[in-house]
N, C-alpha and C positions, 0 to 999 in steps of 0.2 A: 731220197727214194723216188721223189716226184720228178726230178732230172734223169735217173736214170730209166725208168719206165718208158719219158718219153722221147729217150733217145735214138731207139730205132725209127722213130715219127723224122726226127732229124735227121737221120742219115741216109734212110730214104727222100725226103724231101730234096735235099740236094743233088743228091742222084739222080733222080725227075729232073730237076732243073735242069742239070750240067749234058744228060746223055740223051734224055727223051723229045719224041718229035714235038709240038705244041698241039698236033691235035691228037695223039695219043696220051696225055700227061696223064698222070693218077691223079689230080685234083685236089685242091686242099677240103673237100669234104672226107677225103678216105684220111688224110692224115689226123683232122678235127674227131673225125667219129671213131677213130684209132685212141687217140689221147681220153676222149671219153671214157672209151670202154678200158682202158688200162686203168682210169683210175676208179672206176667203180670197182674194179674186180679185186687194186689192191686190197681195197675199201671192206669188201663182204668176206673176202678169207682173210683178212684179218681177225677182224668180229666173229667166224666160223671158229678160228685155228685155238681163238683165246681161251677159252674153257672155262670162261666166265663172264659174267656180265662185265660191259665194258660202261664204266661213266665216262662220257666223253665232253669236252666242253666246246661251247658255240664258235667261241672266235678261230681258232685255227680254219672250221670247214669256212665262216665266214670271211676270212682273211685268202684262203685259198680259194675258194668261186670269186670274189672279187679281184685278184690278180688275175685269175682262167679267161673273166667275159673284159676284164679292158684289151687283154692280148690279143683276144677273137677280134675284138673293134677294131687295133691298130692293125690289124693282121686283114681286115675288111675293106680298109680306107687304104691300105697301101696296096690293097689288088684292083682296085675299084677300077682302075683305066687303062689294067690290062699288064701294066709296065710298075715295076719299082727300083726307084731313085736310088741313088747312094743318100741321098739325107733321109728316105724313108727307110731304110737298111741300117743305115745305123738307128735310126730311135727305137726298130726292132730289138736291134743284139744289146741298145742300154734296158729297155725294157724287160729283156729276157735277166739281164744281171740284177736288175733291183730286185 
């Protein structure tokens, strides 16, 4: 669910890349606060739609934020000088499959 949500973040991003001027770019803060708000909102109408009290357990949300903020960081470190590498591209797309 969490891939597909944020796959128009994806497919817009590349489109930025590939067609946009550099100083007209959408930014990866619209894509970032895009993914946020996608997963809050799966988040609250889930919990609205259920029509019951939902027991939820810790690890999946803690397993899930902790994948979100290392992605944010590599995704931080490989914008940081403007340019990214093929060996930064790839640690992305392995990071993205773990």
């Amino acid at each position: 669910m969490a891939a597909g949500s944020s796959a128009p973040e994806l497919f817009v991003s590349m489109a930025d890349n590939v067609f946009a001027d550099e100083t007209k770019s959408l930014g990866v803060g619209t894509i970032i606060g895009s993914a946020i708000f996608n997963i809050l909102i799966i988040i609250a109408l889930t919990a609205a739609l259920a029509g019951q009290d939902l027991k939820l357990d810790w690890r999946p949300l803690a397993r899930d934020s902790s994948w979100y903020t290392v992605s944010i960081i590599l995704l931080v470190i490989s914008i940081a000088d403007g340019k990214v590498s093929t060996a930064e591209s790839v640690i992305l797309v392995v990071a993205y499959i773990g």
